[in-house]
Each structure stands twice: as C-alpha cells, then as structure tokens.
N, CA, C and O atoms as a GROMACS GRO file, in nm:
protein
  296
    1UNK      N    1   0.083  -0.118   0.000
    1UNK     CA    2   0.000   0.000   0.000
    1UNK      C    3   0.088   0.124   0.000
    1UNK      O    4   0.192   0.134   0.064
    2UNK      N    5   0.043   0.200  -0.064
    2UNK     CA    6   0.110   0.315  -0.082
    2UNK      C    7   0.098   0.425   0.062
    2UNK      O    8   0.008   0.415   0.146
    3UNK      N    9   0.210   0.529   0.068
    3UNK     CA   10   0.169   0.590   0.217
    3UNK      C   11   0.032   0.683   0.251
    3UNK      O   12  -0.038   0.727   0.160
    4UNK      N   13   0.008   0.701   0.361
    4UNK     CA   14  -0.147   0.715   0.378
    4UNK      C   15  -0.103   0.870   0.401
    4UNK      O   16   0.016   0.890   0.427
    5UNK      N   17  -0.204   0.998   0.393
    5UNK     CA   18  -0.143   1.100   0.457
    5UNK      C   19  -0.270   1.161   0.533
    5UNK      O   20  -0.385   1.133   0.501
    6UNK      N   21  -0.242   1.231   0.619
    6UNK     CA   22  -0.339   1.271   0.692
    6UNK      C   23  -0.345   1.462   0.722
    6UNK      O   24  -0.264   1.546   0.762
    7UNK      N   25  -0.433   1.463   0.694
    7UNK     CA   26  -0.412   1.660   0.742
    7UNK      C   27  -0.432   1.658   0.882
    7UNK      O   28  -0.502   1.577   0.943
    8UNK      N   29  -0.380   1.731   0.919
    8UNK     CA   30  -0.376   1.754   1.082
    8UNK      C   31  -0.489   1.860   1.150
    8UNK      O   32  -0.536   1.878   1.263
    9UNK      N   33  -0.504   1.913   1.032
    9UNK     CA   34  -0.694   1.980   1.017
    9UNK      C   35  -0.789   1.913   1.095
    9UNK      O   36  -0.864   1.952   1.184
   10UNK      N   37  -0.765   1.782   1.034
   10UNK     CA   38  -0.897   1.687   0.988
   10UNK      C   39  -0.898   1.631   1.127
   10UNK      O   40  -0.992   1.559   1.160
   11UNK      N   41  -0.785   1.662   1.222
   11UNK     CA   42  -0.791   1.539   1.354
   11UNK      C   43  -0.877   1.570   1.449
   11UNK      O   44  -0.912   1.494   1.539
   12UNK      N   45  -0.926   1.712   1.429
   12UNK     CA   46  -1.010   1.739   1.512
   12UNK      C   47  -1.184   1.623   1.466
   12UNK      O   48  -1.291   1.627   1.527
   13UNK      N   49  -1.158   1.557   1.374
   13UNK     CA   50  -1.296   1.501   1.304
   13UNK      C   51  -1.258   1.329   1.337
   13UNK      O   52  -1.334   1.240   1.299
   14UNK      N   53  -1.126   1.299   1.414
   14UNK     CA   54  -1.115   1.207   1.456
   14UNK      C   55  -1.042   1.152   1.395
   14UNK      O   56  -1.034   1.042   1.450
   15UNK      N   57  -0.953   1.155   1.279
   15UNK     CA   58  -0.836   1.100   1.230
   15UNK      C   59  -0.733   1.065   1.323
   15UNK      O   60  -0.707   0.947   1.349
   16UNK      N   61  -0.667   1.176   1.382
   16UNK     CA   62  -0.610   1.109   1.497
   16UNK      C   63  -0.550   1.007   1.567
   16UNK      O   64  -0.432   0.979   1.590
   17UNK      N   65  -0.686   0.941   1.605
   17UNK     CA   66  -0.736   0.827   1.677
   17UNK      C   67  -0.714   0.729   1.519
   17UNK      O   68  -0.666   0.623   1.559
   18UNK      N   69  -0.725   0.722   1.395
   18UNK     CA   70  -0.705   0.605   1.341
   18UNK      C   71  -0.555   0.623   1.289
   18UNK      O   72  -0.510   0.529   1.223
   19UNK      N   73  -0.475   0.728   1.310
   19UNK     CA   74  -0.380   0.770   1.302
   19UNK      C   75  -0.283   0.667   1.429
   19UNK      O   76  -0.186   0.600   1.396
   20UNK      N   77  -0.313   0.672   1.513
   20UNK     CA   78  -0.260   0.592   1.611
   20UNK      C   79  -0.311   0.470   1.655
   20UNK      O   80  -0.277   0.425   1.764
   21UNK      N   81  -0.398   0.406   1.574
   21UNK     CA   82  -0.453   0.323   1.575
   21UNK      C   83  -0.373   0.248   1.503
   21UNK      O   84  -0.306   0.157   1.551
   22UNK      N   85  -0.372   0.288   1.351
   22UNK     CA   86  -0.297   0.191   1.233
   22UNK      C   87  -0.137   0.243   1.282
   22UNK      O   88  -0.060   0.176   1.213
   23UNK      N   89  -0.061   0.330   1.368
   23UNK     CA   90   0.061   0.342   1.382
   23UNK      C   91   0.098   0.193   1.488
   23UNK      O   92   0.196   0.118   1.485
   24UNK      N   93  -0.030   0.192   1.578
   24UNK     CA   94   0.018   0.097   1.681
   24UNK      C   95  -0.017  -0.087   1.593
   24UNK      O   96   0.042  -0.188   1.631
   25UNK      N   97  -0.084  -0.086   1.520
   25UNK     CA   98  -0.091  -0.192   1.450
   25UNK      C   99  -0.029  -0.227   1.356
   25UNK      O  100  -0.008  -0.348   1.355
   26UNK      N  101   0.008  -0.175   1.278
   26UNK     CA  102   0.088  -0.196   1.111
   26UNK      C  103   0.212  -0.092   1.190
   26UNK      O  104   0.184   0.026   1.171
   27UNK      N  105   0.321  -0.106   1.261
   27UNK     CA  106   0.450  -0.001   1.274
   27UNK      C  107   0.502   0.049   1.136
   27UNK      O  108   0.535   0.165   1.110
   28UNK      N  109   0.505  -0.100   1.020
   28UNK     CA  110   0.572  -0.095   0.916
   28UNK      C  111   0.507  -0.019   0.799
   28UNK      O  112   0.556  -0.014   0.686
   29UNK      N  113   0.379   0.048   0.840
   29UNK     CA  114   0.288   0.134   0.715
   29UNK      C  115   0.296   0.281   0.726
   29UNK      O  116   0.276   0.364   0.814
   30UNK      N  117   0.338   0.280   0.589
   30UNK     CA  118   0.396   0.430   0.545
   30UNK      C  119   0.264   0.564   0.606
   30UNK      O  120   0.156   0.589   0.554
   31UNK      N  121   0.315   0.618   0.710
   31UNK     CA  122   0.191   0.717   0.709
   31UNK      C  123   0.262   0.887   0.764
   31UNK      O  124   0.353   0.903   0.845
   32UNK      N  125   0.199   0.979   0.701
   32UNK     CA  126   0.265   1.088   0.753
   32UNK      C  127   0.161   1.228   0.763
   32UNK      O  128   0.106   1.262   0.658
   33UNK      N  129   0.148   1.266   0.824
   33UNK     CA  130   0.098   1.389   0.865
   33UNK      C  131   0.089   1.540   0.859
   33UNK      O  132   0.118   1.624   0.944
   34UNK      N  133   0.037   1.555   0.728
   34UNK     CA  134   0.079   1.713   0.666
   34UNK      C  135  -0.035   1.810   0.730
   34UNK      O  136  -0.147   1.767   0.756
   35UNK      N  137   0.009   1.962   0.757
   35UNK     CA  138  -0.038   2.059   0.784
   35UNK      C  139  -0.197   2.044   0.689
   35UNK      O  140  -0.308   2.045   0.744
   36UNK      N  141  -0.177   2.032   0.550
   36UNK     CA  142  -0.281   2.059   0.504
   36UNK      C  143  -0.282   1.966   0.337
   36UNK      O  144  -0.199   1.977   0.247
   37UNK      N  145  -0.377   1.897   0.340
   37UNK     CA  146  -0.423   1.833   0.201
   37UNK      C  147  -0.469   1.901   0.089
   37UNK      O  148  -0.458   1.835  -0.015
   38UNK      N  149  -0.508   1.989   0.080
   38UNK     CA  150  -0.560   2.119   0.040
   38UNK      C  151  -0.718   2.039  -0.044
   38UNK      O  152  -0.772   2.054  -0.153
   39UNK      N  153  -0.743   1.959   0.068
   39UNK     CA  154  -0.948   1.921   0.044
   39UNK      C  155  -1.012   1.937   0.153
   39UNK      O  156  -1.044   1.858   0.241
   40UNK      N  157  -1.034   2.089   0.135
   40UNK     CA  158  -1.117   2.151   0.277
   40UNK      C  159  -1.233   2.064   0.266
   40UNK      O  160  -1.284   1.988   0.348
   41UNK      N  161  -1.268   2.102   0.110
   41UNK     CA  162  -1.425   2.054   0.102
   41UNK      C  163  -1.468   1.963   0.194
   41UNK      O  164  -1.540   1.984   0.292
   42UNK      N  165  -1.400   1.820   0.142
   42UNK     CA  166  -1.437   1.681   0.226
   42UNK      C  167  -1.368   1.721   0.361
   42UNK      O  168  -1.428   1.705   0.467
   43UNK      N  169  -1.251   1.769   0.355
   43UNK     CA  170  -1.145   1.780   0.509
   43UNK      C  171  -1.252   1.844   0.665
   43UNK      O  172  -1.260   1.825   0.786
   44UNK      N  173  -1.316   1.925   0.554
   44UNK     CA  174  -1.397   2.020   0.688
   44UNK      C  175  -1.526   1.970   0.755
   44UNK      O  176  -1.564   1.996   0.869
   45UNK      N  177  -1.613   1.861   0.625
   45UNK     CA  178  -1.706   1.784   0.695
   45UNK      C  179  -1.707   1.646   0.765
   45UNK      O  180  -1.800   1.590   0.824
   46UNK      N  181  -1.586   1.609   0.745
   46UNK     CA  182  -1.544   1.411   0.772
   46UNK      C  183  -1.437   1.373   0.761
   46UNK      O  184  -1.348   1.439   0.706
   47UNK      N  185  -1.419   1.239   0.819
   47UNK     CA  186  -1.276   1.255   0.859
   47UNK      C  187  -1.266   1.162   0.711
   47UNK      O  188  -1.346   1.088   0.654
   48UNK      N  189  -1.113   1.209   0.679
   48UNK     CA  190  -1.041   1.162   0.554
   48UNK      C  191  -0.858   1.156   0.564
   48UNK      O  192  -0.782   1.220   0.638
   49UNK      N  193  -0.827   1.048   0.453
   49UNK     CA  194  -0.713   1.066   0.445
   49UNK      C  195  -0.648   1.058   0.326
   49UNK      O  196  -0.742   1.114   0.270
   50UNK      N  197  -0.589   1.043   0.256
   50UNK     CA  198  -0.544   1.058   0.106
   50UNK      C  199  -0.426   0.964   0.115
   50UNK      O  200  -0.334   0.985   0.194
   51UNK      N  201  -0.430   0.840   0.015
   51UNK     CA  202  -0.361   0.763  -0.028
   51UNK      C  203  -0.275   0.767  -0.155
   51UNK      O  204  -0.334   0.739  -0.260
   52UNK      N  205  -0.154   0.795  -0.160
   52UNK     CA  206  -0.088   0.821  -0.255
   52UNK      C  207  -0.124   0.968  -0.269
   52UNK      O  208  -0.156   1.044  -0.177
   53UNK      N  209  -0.109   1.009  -0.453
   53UNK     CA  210  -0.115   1.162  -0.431
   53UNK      C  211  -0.279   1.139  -0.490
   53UNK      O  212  -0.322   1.254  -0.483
   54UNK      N  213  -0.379   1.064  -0.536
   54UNK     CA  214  -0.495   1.112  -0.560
   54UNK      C  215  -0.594   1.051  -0.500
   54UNK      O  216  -0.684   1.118  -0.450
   55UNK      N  217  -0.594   0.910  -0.495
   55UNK     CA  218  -0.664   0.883  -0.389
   55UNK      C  219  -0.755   0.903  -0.263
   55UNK      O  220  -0.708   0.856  -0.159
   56UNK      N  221  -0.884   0.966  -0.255
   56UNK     CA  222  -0.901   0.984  -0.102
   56UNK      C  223  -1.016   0.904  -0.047
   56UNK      O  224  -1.105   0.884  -0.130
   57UNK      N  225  -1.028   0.871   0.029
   57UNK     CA  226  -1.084   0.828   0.176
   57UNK      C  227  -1.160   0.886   0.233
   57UNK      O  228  -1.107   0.972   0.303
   58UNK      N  229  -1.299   0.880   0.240
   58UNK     CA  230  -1.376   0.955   0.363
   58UNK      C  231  -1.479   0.862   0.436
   58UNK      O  232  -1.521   0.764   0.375
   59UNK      N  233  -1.523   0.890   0.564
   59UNK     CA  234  -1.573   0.852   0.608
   59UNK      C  235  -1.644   0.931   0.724
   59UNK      O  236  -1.584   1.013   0.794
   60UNK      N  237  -1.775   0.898   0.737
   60UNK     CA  238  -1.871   1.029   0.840
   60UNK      C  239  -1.760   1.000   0.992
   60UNK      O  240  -1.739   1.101   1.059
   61UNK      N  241  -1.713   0.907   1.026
   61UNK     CA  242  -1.668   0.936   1.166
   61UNK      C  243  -1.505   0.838   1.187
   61UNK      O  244  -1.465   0.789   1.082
   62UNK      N  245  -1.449   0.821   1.269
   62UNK     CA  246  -1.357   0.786   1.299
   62UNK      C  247  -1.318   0.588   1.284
   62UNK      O  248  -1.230   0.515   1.240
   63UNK      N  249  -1.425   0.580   1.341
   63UNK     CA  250  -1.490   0.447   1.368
   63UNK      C  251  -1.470   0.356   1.168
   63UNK      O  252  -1.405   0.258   1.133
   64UNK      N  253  -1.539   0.427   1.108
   64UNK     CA  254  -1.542   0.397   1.034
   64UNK      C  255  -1.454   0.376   0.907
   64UNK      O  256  -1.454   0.284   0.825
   65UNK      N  257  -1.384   0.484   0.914
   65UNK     CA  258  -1.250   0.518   0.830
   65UNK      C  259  -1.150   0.420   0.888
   65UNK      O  260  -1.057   0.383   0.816
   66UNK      N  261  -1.159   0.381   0.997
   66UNK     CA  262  -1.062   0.298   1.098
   66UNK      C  263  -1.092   0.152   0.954
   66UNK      O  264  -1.019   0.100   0.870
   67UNK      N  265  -1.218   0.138   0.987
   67UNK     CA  266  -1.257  -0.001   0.909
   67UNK      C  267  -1.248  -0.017   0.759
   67UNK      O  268  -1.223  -0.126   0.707
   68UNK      N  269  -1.274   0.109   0.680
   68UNK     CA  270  -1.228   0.111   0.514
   68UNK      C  271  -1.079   0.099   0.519
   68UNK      O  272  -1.028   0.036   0.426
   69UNK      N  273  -0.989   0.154   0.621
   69UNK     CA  274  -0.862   0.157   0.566
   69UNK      C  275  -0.770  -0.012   0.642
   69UNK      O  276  -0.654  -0.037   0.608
   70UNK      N  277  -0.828  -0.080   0.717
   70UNK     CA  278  -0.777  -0.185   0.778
   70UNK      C  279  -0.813  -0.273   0.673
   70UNK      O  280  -0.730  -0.360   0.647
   71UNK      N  281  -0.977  -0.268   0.567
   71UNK     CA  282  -0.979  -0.316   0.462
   71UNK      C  283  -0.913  -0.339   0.375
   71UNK      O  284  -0.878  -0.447   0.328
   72UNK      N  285  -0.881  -0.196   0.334
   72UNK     CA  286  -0.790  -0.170   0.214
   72UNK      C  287  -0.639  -0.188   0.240
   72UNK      O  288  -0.559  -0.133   0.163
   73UNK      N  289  -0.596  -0.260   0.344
   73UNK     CA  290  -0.480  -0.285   0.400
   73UNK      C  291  -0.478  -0.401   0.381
   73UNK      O  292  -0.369  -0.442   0.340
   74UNK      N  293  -0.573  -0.491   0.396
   74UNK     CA  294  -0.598  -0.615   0.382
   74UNK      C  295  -0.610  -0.703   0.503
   74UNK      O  296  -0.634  -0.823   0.491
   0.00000   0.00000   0.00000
C-alpha cells in the first residue's frame, strides 16, 4: 500500500485516533501527517485521508474510516 497521509486539520474530526490506531498496529505502514491536504471541502465535513497523491478516503466518523482503511490494507 502506498503511504497514507493525513491533514492535521482533519484530527479534530477524529483521524487522529485512526492515526494511532494503524501506527500501533501496522508499525511498518507508510503514514505521515501534513499541515494541510488542500481538500477543505471533504477535510472540513469528515474525517479523511489521502492515499498516494490522488486517492481519497472519507468517512462520516472515525470508527469507520478505521474499518475502510484496515480493509484496504488487507
């Protein structure tokens, strides 16, 4: 899987928490944490993360994004 990235915006919407979720589970998965993704749009209503450079990810809550991306991890 390619590295996951996360806006640090968005943690207030609960990224965060799957941020340290998949850090404490997968150590070996590429993930990094930028100031800003520049996708307010989705960034400002739900939590999201962007895979590779086009790729994105959303999901209404924390819980859930936890479960599309443990999917897509395999």
């Amino acid at each position: 899987m390619k590295k996951i990235k996360y806006c640090c915006r968005n943690f207030k919407h609960g990224s965060k928490s799957v941020f340290k979720a998949l850090k404490h589970e997968f150590p070996d998965l590429k993930q990094k944490k930028k100031d800003c993704l520049s996708n307010c749009k989705l960034c400002s209503k739900q939590c999201m993360v962007l895979i590779g450079k086009t790729e994105v990810i959303v999901a209404p809550s924390a819980e859930k994004l936890y479960k599309k991306l443990k999917h897509r991890i395999g």
